[in-house]
matplotlib code that plots the C-alpha trace (Angstrom):
import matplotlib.pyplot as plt

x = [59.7, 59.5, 62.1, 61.9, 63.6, 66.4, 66.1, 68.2, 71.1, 72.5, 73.4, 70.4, 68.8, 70.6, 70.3, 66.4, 66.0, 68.2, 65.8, 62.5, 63.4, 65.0, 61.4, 59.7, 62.1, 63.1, 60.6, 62.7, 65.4, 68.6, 71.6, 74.1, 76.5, 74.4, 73.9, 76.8, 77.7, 74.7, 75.7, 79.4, 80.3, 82.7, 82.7, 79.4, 79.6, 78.5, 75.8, 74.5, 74.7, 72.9, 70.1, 69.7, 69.0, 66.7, 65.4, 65.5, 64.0, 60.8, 61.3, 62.0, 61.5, 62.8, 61.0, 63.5, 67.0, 68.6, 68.7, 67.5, 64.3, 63.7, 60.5, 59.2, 57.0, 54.0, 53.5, 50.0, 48.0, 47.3, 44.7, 42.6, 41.4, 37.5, 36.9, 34.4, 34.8, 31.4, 31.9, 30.1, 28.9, 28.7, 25.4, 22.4, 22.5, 26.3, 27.0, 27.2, 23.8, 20.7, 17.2, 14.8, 13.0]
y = [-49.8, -47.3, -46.9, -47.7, -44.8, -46.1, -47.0, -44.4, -44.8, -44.7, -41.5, -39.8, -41.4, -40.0, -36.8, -37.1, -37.8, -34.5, -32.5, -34.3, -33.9, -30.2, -29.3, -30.9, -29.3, -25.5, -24.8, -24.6, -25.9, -26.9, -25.0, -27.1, -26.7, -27.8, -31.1, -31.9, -31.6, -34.1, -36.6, -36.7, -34.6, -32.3, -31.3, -28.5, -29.7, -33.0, -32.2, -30.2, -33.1, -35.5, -32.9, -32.3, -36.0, -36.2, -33.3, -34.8, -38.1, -35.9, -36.3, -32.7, -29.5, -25.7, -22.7, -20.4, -20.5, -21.9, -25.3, -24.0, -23.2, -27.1, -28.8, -32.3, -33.0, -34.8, -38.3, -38.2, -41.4, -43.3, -43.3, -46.7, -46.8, -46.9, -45.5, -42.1, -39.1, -39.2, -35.1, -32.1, -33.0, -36.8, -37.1, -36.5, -39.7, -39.0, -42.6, -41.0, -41.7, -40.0, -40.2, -41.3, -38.7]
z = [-40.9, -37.8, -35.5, -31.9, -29.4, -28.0, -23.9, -21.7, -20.3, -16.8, -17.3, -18.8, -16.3, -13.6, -14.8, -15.6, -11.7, -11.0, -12.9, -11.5, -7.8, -8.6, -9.9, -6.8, -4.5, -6.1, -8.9, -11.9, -13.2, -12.2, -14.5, -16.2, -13.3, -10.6, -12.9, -13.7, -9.7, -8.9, -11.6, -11.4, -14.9, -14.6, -18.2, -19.1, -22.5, -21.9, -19.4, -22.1, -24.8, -22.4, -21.5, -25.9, -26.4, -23.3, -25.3, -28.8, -26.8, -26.0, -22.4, -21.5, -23.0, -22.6, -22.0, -22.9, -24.1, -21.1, -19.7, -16.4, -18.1, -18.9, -17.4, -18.0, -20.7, -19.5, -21.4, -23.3, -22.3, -25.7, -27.3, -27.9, -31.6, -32.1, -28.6, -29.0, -26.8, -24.6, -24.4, -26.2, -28.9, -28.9, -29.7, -28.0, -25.6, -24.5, -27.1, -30.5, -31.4, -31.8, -31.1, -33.9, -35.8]

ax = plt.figure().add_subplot(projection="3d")
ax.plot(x, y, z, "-o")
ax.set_aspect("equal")
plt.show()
């Protein structure tokens, strides 16, 4: 039985878009402060527990110890089962297979 993530809320949504257009606009990241300003939190504490289940959601990451070191984790596109890379090494016709003997 595997678990589906949860959807975000309004609020980790809000401060997901803080983040995104901080980046665009500055960079780096936005501190704590400066997100809790944008999203209407006055309390540090739980800017910093929305930003740790963004985090434990996979959607952002840190690059140091602060939370003004977070950027956005890219999504991977997925991968379609049985498809073959037609890169080095995938045979000698680019398909997988190769030429008779």
């Amino acid at each position: 039985m595997s678990r589906r993530p949860r959807p975000l809320t309004a609020r980790q949504e809000a401060v997901l878009a803080v983040i995104k257009v901080w980046l665009a606009e500055r960079g780096h990241g936005p501190t704590v402060r400066e997100i809790g300003a944008r999203v209407g939190l006055a309390s540090t504490s739980s800017v910093a527990h929305q930003l740790g289940r963004l985090e434990a959601g996979g959607l952002i990451a840190r690059t140091g110890r602060d939370w003004s070191t977070c950027v956005l984790v890219e999504e991977q596109p997925a991968r379609r089962p049985g498809l073959r890379s037609r890169g080095p090494g995938a045979g000698a016709d680019g398909y997988g297979r190769r030429p008779a003997p």
